[in-house]
PQR file with spaces between the fields and no chain letter, atoms N, CA, C, O and H, PARSE charges and radii, in Angstrom:
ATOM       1  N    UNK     1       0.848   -1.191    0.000 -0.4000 1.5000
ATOM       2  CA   UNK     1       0.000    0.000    0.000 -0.0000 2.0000
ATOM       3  C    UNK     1       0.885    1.244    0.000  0.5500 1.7000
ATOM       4  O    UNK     1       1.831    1.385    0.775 -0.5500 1.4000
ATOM       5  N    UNK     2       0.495    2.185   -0.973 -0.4000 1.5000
ATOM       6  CA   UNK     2       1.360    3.440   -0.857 -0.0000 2.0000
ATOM       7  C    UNK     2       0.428    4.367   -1.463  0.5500 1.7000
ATOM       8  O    UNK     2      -0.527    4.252   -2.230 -0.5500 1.4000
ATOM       9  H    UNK     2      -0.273    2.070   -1.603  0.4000 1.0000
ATOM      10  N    UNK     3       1.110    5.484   -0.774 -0.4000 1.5000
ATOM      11  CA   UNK     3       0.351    6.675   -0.917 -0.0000 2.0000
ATOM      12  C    UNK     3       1.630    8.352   -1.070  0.5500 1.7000
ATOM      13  O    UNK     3       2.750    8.346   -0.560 -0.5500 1.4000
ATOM      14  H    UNK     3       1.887    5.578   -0.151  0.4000 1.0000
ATOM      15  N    UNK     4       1.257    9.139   -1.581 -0.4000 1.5000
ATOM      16  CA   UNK     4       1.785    9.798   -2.261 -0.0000 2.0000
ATOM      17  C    UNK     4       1.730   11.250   -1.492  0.5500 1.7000
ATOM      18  O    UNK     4       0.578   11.608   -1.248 -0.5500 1.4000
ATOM      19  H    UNK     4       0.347    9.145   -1.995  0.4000 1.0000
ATOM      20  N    UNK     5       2.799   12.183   -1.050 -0.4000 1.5000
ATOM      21  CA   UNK     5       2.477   13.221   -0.378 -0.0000 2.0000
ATOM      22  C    UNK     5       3.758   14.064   -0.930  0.5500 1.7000
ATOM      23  O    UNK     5       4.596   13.606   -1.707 -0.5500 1.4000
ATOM      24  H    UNK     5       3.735   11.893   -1.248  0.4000 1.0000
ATOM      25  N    UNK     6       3.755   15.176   -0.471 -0.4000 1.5000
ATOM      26  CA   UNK     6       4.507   16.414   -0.463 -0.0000 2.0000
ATOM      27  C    UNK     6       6.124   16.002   -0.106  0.5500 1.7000
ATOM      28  O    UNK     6       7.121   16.626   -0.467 -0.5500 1.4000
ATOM      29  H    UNK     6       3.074   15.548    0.160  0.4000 1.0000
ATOM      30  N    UNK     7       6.092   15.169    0.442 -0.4000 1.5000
ATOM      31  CA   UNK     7       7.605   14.888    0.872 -0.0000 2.0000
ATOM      32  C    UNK     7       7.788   13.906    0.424  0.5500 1.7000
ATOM      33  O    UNK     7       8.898   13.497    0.766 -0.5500 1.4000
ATOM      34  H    UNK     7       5.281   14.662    0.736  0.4000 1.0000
ATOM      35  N    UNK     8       7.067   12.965   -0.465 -0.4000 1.5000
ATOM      36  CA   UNK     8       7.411   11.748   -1.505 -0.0000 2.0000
ATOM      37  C    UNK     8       6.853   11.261   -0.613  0.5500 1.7000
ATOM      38  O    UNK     8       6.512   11.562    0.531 -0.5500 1.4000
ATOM      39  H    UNK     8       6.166   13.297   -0.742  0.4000 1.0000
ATOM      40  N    UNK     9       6.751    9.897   -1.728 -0.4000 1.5000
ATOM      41  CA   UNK     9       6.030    8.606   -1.464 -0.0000 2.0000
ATOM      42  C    UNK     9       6.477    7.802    0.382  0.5500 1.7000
ATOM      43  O    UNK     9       7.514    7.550    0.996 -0.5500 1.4000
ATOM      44  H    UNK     9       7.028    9.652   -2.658  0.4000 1.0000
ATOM      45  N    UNK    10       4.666    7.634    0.686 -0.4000 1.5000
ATOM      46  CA   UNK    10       4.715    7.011    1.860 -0.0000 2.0000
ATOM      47  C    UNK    10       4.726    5.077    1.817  0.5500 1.7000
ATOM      48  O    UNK    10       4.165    4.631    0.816 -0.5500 1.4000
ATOM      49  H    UNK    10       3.824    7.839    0.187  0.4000 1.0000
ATOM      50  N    UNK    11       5.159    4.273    2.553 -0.4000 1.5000
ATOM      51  CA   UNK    11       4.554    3.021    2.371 -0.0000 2.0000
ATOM      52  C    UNK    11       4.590    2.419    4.154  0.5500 1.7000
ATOM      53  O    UNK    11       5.293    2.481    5.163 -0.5500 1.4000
ATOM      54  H    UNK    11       5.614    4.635    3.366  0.4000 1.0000
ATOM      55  N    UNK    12       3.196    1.786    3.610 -0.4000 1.5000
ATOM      56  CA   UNK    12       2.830    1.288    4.922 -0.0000 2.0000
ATOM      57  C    UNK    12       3.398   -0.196    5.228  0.5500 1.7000
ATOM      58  O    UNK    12       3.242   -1.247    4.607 -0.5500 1.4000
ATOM      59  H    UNK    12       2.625    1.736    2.790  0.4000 1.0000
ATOM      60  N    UNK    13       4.067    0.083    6.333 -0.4000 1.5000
ATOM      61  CA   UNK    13       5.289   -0.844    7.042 -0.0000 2.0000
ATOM      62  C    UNK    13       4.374   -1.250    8.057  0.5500 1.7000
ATOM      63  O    UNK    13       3.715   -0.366    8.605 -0.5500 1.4000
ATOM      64  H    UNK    13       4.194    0.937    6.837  0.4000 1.0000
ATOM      65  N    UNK    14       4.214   -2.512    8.422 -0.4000 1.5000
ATOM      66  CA   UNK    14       3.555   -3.402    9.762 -0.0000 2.0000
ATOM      67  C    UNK    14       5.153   -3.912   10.494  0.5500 1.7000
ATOM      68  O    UNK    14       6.074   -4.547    9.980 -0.5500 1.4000
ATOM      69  H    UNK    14       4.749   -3.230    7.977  0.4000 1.0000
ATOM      70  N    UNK    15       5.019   -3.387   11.759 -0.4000 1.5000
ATOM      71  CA   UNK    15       6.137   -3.486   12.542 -0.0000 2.0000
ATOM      72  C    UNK    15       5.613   -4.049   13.981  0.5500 1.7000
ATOM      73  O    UNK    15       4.566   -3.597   14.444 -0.5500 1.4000
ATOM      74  H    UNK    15       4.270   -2.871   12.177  0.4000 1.0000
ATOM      75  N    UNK    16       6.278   -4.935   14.606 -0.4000 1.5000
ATOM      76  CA   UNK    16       6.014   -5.719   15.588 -0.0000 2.0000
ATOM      77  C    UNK    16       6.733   -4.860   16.799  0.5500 1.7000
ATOM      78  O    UNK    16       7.901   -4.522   16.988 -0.5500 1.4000
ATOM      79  H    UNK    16       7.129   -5.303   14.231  0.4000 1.0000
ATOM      80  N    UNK    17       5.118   -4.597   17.767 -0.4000 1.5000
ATOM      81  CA   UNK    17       5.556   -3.811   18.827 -0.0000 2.0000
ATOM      82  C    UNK    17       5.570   -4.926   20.179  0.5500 1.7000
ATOM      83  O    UNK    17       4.783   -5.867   20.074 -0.5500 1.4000
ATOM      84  H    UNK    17       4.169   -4.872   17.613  0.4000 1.0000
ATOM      85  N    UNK    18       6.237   -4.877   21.158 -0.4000 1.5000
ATOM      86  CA   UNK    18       5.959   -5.658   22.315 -0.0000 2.0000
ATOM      87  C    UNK    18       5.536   -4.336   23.569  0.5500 1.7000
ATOM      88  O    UNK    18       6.073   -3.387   24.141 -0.5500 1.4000
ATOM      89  H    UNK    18       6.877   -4.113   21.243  0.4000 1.0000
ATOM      90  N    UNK    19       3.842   -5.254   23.476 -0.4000 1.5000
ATOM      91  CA   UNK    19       3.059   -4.726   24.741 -0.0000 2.0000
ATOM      92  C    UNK    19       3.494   -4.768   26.257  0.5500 1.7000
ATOM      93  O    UNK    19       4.356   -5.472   26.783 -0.5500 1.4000
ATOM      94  H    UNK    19       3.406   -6.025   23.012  0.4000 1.0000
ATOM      95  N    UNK    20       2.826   -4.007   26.704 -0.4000 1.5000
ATOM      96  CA   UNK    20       3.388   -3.739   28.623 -0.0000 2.0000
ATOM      97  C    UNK    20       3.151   -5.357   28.990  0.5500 1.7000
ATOM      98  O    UNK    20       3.646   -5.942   29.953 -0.5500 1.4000
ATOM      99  H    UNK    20       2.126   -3.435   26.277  0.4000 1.0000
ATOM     100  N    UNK    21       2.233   -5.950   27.933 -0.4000 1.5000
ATOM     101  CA   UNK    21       1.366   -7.258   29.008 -0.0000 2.0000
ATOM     102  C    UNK    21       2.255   -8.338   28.268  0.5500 1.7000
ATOM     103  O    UNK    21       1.783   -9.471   28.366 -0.5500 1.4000
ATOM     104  H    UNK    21       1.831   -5.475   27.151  0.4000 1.0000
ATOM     105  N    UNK    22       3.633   -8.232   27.430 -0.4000 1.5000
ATOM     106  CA   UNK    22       4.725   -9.361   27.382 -0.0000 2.0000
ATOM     107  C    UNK    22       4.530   -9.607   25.674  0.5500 1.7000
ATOM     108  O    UNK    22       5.364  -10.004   24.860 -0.5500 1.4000
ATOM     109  H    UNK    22       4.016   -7.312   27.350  0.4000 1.0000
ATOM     110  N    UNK    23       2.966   -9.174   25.456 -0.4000 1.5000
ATOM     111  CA   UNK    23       2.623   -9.828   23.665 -0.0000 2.0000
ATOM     112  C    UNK    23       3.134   -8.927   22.838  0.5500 1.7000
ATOM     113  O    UNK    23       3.216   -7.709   22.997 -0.5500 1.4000
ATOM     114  H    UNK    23       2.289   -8.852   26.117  0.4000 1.0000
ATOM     115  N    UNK    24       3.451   -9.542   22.007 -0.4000 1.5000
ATOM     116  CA   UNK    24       3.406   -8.823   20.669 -0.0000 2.0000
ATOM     117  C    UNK    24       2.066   -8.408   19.624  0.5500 1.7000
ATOM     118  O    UNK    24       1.074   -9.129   19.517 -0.5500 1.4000
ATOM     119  H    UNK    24       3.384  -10.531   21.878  0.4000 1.0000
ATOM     120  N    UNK    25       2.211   -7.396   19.050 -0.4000 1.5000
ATOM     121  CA   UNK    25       1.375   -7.401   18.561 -0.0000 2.0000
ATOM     122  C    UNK    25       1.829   -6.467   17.562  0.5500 1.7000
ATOM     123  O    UNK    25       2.942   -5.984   17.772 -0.5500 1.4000
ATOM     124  H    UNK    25       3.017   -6.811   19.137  0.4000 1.0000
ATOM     125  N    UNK    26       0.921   -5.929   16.015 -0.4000 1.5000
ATOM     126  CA   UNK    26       1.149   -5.593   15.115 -0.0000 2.0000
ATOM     127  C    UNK    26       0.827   -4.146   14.762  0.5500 1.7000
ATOM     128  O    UNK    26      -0.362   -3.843   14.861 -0.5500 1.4000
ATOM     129  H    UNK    26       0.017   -6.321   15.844  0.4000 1.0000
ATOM     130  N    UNK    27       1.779   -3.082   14.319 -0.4000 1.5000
ATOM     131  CA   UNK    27       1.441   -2.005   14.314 -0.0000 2.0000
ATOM     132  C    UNK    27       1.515   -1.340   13.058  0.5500 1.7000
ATOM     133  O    UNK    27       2.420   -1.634   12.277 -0.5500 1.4000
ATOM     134  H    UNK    27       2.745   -3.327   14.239  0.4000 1.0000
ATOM     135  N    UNK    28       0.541   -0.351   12.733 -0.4000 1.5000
ATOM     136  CA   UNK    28       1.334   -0.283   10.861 -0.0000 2.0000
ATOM     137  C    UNK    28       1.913    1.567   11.113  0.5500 1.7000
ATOM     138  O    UNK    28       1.356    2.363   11.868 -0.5500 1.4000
ATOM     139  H    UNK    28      -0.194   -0.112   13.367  0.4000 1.0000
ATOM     140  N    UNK    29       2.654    1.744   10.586 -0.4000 1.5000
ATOM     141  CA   UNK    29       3.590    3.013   10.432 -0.0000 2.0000
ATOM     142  C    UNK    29       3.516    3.226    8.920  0.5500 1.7000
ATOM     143  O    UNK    29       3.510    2.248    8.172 -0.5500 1.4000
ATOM     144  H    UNK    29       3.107    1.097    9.972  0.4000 1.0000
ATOM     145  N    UNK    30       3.471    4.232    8.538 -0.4000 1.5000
ATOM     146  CA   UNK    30       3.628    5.227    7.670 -0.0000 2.0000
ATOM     147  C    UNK    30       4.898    6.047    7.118  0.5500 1.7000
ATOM     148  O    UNK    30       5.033    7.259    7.291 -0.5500 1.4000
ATOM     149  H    UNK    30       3.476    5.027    9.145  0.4000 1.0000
ATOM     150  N    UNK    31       5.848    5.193    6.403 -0.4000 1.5000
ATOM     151  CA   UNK    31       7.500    5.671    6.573 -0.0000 2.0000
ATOM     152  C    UNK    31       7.543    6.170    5.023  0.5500 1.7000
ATOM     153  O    UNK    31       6.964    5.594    4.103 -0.5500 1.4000
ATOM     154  H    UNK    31       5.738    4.209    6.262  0.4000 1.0000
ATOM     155  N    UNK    32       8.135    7.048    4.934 -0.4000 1.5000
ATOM     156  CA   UNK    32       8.818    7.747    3.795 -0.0000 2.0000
ATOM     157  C    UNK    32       9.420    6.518    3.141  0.5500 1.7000
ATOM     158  O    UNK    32      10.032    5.670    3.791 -0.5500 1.4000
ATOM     159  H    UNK    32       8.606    7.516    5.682  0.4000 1.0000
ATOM     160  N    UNK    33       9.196    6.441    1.635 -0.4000 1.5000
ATOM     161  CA   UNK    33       9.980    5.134    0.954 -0.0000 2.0000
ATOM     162  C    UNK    33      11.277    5.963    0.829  0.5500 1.7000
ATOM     163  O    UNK    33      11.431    7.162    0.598 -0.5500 1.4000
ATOM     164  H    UNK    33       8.698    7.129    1.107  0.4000 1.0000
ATOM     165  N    UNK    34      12.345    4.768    1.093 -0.4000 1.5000
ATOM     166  CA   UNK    34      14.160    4.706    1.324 -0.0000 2.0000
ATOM     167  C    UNK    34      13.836    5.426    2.865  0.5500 1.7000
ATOM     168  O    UNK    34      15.016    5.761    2.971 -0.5500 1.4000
ATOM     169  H    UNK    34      12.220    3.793    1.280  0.4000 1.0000
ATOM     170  N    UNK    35      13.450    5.751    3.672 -0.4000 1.5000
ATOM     171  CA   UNK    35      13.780    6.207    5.045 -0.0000 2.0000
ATOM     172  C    UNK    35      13.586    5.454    5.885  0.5500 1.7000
ATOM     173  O    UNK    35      14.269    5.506    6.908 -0.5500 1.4000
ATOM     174  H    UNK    35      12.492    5.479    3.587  0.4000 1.0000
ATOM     175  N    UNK    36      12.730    4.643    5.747 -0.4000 1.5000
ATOM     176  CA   UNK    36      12.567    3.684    7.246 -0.0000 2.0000
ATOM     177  C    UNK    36      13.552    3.044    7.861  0.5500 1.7000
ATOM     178  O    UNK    36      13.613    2.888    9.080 -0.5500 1.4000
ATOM     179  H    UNK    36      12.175    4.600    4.917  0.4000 1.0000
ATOM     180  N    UNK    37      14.719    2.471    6.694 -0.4000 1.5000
ATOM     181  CA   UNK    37      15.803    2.169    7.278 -0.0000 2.0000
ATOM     182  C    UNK    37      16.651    2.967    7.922  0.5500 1.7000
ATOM     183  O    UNK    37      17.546    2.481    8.614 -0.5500 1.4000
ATOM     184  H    UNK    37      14.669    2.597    5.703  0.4000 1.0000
ATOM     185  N    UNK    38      16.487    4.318    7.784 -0.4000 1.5000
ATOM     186  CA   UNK    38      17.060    5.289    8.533 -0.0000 2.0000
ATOM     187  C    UNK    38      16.910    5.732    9.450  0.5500 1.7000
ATOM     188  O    UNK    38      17.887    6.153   10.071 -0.5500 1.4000
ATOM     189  H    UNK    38      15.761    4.713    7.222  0.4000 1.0000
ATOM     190  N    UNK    39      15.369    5.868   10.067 -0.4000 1.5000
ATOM     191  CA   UNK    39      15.141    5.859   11.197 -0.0000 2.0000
ATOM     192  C    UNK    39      15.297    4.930   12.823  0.5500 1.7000
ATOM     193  O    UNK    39      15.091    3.755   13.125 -0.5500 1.4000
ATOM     194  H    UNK    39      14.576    5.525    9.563  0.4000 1.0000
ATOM     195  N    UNK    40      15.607    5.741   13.342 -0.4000 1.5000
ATOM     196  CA   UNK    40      15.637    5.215   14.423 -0.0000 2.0000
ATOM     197  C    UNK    40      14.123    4.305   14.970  0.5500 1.7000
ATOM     198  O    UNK    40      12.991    4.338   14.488 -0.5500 1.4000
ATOM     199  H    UNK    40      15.775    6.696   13.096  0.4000 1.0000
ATOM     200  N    UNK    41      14.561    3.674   15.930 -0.4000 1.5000
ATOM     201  CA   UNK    41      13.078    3.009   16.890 -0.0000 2.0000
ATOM     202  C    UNK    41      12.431    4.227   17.740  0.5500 1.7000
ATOM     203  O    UNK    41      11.210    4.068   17.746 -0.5500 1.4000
ATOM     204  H    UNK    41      15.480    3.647   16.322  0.4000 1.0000
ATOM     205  N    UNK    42      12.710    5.084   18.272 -0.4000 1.5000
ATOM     206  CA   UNK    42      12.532    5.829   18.612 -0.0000 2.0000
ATOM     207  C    UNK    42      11.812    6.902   17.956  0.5500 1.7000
ATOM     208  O    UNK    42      10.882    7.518   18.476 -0.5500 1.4000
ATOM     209  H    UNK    42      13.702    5.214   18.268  0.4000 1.0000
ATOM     210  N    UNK    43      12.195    7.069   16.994 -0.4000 1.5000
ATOM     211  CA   UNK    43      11.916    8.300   16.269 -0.0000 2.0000
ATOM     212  C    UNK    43      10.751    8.247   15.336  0.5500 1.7000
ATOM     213  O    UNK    43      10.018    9.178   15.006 -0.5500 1.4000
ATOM     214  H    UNK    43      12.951    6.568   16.571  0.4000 1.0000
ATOM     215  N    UNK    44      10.702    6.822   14.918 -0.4000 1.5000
ATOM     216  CA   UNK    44       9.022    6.523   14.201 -0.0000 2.0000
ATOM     217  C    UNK    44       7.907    7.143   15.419  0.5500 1.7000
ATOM     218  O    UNK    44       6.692    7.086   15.230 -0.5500 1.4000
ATOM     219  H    UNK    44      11.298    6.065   15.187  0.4000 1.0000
């Protein structure tokens, strides 16, 4: 899935978060295509 904005193309990344309660579970983010690898964990 991608979508198209002012600062270039977005694509939706599903990234595995671990909950307070031990699970994992699935989150989707919105990363600039070529940046996600650049970002930090933090910084998403």
């Amino acid at each position: 899935m991608k979508e198209s904005t002012m600062t270039g193309e977005l694509e939706m990344h599903w990234i595995s978060v671990l909950g307070p309660d031990g699970r994992t579970r699935m989150e989707a983010r919105w990363l600039v295509v070529g940046e996600a690898d650049a970002l930090a964990p933090h910084a998403a």
